[in-house]
C-alpha positions as CSV (number, residue, x, y, z in Angstrom):
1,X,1.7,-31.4,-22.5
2,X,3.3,-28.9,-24.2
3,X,2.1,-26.6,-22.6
4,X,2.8,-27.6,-19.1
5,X,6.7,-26.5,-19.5
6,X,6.6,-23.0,-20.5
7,X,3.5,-22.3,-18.5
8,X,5.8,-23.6,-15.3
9,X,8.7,-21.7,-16.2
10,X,6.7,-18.6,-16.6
11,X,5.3,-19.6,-13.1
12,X,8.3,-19.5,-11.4
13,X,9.5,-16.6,-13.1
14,X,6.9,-14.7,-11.5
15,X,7.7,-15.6,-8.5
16,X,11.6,-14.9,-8.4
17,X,10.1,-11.7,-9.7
18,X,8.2,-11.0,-7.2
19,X,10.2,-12.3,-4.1
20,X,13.5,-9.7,-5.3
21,X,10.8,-6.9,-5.8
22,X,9.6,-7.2,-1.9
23,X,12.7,-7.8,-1.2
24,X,14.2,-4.8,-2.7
25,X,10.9,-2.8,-1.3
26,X,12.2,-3.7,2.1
27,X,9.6,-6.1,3.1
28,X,12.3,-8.4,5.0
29,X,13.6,-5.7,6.7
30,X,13.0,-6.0,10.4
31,X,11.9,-10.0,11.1
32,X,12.2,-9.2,15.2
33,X,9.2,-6.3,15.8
34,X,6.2,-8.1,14.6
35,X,6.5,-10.9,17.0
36,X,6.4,-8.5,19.6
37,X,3.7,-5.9,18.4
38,X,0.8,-8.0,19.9
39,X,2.5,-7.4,23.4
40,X,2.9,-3.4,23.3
41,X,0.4,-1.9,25.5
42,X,-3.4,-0.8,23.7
43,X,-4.0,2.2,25.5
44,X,-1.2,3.8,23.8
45,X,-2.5,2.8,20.3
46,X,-6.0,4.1,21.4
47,X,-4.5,7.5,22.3
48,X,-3.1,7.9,19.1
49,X,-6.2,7.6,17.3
50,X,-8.6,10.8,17.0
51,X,-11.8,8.4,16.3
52,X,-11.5,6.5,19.7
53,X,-10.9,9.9,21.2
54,X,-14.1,11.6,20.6
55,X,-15.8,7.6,21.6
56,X,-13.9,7.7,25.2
57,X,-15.8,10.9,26.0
């Protein structure tokens, strides 16, 4: 029991820790563009990529 408290405390200081690191690290950045990534058009990823390239051929 006694060591529930300071192993919480520790707990939660990890993660306050680690949400103002990301944070700072510019994780929350843009919330808007990832919803929308799955709708951009394939073809345009597939053209960028040298390994699919040398497959279309």
């Amino acid at each position: 029991m006694n060591v529930l408290l300071p192993l919480a405390l520790l707990l939660g200081g990890f993660f306050i820790f680690a949400f103002i690191w990301s944070a700072r690290k510019g994780q929350y950045d843009d919330l808007e563009t990832p919803r929308f990534r799955m709708l951009l058009d394939d073809k345009k990823i597939l053209k960028s990529n040298p390994i699919e390239k040398k497959e279309e051929k």
